[in-house]
N, C-alpha and C positions, 0 to 999 in steps of 0.2 A: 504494500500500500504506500500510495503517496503523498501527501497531503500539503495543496495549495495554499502556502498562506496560511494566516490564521483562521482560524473555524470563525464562522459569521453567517446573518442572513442571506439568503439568495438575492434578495430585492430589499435594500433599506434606501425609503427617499424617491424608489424610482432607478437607481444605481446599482446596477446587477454586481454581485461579490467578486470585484477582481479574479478571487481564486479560481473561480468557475471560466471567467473569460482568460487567463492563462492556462487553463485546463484544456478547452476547443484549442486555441493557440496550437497547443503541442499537439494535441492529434492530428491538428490539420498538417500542421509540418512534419510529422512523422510518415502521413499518408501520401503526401503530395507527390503527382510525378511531375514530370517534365514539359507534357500537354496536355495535362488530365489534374482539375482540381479537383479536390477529394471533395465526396458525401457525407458529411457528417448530421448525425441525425440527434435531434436533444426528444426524450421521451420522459412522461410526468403523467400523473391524475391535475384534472380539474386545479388550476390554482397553485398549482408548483411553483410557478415560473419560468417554463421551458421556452413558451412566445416570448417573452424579454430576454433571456438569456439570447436564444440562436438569433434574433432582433440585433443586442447587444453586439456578440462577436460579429455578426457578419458586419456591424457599419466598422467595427474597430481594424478587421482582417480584409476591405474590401473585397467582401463577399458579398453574395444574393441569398435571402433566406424568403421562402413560404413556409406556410402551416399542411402538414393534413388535411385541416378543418379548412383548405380553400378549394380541393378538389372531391368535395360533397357530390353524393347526384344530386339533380335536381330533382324539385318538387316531382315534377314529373314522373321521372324514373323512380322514383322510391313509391311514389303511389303506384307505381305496377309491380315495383317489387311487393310491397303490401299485398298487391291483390293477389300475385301469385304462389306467394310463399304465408308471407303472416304480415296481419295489419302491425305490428311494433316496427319494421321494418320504413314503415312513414317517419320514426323518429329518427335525424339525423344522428351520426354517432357511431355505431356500431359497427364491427367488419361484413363486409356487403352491401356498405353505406358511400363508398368513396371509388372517382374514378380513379383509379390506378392508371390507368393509360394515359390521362391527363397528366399524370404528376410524374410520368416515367417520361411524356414528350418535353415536360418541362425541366426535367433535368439535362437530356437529351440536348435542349436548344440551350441551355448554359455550357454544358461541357464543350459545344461547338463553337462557342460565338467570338468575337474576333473582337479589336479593340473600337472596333467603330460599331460593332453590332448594339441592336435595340430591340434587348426579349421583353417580351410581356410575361408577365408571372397568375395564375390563377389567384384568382378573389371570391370570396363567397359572404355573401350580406346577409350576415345572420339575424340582422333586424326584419327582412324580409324575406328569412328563410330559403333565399335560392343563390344561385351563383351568379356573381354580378354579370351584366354585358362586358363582354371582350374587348371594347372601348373604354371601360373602366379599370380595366387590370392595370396594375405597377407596371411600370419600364423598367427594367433592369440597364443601364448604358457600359458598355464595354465585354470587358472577359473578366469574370470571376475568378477570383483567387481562392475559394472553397465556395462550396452550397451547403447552404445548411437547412435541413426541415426538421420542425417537430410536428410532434402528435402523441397523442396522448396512449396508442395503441403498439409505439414503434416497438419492433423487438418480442414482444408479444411470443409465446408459446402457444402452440394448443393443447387442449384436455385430454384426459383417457375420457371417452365416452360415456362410462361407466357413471365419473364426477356429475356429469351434466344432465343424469337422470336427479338427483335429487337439489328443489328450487332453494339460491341464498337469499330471498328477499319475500317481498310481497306483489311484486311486479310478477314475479317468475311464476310463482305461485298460481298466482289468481288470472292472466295475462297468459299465461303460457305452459300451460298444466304438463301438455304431451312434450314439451319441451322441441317443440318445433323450431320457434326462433332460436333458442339459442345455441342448438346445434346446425344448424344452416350457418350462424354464426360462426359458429367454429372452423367449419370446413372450408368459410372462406379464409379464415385466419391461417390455417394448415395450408393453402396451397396457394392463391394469385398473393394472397398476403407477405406470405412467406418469402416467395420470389421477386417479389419489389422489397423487402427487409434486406436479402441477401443481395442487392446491391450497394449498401453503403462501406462506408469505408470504415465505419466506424460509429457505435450510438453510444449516447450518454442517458442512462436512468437515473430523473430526479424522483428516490423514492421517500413517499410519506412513509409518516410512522405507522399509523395504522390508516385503513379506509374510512372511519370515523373524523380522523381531522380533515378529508377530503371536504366533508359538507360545509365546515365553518370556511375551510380557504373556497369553495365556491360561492359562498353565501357572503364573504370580505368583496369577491370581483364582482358581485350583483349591488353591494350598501357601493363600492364606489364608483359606480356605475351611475348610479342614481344620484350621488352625492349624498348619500349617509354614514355614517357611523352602522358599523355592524349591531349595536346594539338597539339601530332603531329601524332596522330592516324589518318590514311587518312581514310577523308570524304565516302570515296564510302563502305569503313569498319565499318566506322559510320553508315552510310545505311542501309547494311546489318544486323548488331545485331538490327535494329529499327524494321526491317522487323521480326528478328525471335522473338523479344519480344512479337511479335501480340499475338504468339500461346497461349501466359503467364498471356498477359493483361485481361480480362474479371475473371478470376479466381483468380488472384492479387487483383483487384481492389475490388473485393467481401470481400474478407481475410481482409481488409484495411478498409474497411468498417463493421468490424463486424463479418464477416462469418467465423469464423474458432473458436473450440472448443480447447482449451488451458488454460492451466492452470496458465501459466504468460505469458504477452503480456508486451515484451520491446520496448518502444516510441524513437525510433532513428530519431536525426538530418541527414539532407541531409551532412554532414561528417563524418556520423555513429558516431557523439557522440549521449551515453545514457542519454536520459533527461528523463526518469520515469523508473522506472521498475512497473508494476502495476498486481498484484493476484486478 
């Protein structure tokens, strides 16, 4: 083990922990070839800090960074995958939820682009739940010096079958008894999943302590979202992200336990200070 720096928050002020952004640093330069900027990937639950971090490095490293969460299907397509498979599958989020081929052409057109080149990066407008128009996406200008994405699923494992007969929540339960979604789920994670994962050069897991502190750090990016104070986030808002975390939990808690393929796993305190970095 290595350990960047002193231990400290991931985000204090808005200012991602040095430690973490000399952390990308060295992987990118360890990975880097000659015409080929490395993939590095930052993976978290809800409220980590993964979007600020791979944010952070990429302006510090002149790099290009997107999320996961920008190559969503559309409304569209997820209400056919609803119809065809299981209505849960309308909630954005889960593996079977994202173009892969979008985010594989958009790595594609950074590894190739030259110093005058002008990529577009996928966007997805989650205030209105669909993916922005192609005239809204980010310009990327030049050649990258790394690519960074996160997502909240990178790295990810999948289940013995067996695990995913019995439900961990009350979504799974009552939503999805024969356990349909969430082994569809799975199976995407096992194979087109897997095959976009094993492209990177390298991921970084920012993991919670338990899935329990997950709610409060998403319930923190909902009060300042609004402009409140967590403690004046109304209850029935509270509620609701408890609800949509259901979709997240069972594949969190696997990551947290072990299940995700990464190359450095960071040990975050429940105030997102880093207490290990550990290779």
């Amino acid at each position: 083990m290595r350990l960047y720096g002193p231990p400290g928050a991931t985000q204090a002020g808005g200012v991602t922990n040095p430690a973490l952004l000399d952390l990308v640093r060295d992987l990118a330069a360890a990975r880097a070839g000659p015409d080929r900027p490395p993939l590095i990937g930052i993976s978290g639950p809800q409220g980590s800090g993964k979007t600020t971090l791979a944010r952070a490095a990429a302006d510090r490293l002149g790099g290009a960074a997107f999320s996961l969460d920008d190559v969503y299907l559309t409304q569209a397509e997820r209400a056919g995958l609803a119809a065809r498979v299981h209505p849960l599958f309308a909630v954005r989020g889960p593996p079977g939820t994202h173009d892969l081929d979008l985010a594989d052409r958009a790595v594609a057109a950074l590894r190739t682009a030259g110093t005058d080149s002008r990529t577009r990066l996928p966007r997805f407008d989650k205030l209105a739940d669909e993916r922005a128009p192609e005239r809204d996406w980010p310009v990327f200008e030049g050649r990258p010096k790394v690519i960074l994405v996160d997502g909240w699923c990178l790295g990810a494992t999948g289940q013995d079958p067996a695990t995913l007969a019995a439900p961990v929540n009350a979504l799974e339960r009552d939503e999805d008894p024969n356990a349909v979604w969430r082994s569809y789920a799975d199976d995407a994670l096992m194979g087109r999943y897997q095959a976009f994962f094993a492209g990177f050069d390298a991921i970084v897991f920012l993991a919670a302590p338990s899935f329990e502190t997950v709610l409060d750090w998403r319930c923190e990016q909902e009060a300042d979202l609004l402009g409140l104070t967590l403690a004046d986030l109304p209850p029935g808002r509270r509620a609701e992200l408890a609800r949509f975390i259901q979709h997240f939990e069972r594949i969190t808690r696997h990551m947290l336990a072990g299940g995700v393929a990464a190359e450095v796993v960071v040990r975050l305190g429940a105030d997102r200070a880093v207490l290990a970095i550990e290779t």
